[in-house]
C-alpha atoms as one frame of an Amber mdcrd trajectory, in Angstrom:
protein
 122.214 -54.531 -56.550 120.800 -51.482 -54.807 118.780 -49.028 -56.220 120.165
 -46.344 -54.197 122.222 -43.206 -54.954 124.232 -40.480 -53.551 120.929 -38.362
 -54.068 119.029 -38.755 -50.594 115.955 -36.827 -51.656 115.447 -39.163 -54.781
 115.896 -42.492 -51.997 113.445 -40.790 -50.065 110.989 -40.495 -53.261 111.778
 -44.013 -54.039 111.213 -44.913 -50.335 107.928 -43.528 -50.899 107.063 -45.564
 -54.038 108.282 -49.061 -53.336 106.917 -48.787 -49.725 103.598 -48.049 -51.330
 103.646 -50.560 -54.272 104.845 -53.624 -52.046 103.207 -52.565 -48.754 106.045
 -53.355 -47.198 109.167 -50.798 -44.762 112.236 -52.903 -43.764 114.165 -52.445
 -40.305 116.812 -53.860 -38.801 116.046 -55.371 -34.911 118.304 -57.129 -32.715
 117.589 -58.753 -28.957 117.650 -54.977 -27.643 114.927 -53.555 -30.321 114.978
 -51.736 -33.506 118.240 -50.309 -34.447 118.535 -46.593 -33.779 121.483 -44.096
 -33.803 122.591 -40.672 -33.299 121.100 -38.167 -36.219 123.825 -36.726 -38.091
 121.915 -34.057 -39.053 120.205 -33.002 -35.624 122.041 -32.578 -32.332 120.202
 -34.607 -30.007 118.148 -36.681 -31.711 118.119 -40.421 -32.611 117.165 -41.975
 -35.770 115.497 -44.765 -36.922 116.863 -45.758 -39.967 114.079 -48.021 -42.593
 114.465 -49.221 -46.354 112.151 -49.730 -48.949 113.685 -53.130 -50.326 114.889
 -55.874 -47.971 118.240 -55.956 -49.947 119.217 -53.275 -49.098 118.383 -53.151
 -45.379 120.497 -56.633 -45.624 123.247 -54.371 -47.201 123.773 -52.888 -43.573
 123.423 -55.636 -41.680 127.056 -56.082 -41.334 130.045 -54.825 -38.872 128.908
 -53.473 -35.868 125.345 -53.774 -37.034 125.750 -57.327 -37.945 124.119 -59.038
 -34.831 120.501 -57.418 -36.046 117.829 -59.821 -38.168 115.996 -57.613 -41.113
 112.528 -57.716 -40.365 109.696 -56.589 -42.433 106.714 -54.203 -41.015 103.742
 -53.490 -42.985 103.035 -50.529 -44.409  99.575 -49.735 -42.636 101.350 -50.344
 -39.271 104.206 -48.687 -39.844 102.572 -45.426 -40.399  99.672 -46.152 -38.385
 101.485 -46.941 -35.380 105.147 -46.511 -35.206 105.493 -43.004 -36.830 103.029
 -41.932 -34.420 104.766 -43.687 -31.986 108.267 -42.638 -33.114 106.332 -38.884
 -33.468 105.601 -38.965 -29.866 109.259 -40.146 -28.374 111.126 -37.680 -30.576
 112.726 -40.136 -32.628 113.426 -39.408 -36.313 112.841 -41.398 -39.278 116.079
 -42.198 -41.787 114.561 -43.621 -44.920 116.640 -45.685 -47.672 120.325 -44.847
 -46.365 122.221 -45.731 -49.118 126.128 -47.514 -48.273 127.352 -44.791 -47.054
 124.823 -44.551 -44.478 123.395 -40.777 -46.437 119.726 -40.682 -46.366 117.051
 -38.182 -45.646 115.934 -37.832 -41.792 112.657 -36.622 -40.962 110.182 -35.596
 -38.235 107.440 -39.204 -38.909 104.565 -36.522 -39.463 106.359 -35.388 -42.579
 106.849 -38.951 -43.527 103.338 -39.830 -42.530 102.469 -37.127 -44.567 103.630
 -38.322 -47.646 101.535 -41.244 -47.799  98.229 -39.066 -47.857
């Protein structure tokens, strides 16, 4: 069962402290790459969207997203690499969207950030 709420900034928190205690980020990635979508939030701007737990990145891996394997990415490469990766192509971070697809979206500096 998932551990995630309506509340987006307490999935983000918890984002933070599962990522950190199992050193792991889940994404969803298909033949084409990592899924990535239009930000809700910012005109413009595509997200990335990344869970803390595998079941719940499994929990979206249905319907039009259901062609996409969740894959695990350590935690020292994911924000060693892709957020300064993601930083430098624009592309936002989603962290822990919950069923409803709500979940915090944020520049990968701030999310690097909060890991220091």
């Amino acid at each position: 069962m998932s551990k995630l709420t309506a509340d987006v900034q307490a999935n983000l928190e918890l984002f933070i402290k599962e990522t950190q205690e199992n050193q792991l980020v889940w994404g969803l990635r298909n033949e084409e790459g990592w899924l990535s979508c239009e930000s809700t939030e910012f005109e413009e701007s595509e997200v990335m969207p990344f869970w803390s737990s595998k079941e719940d990145a499994e929990l979206h891996n249905v319907e039009e997203w259901a062609d996409f394997e969740v894959l695990e990415i350590p935690l020292d490469i994911f924000v060693e690499d892709w957020l300064i990766t993601l930083d430098e192509d624009g592309v936002l971070v989603g962290t822990n969207w919950n069923q409803t697809l709500d979940g915090k979206e944020l520049e990968p500096s701030e999310l690097a950030k909060m890991y220091l």
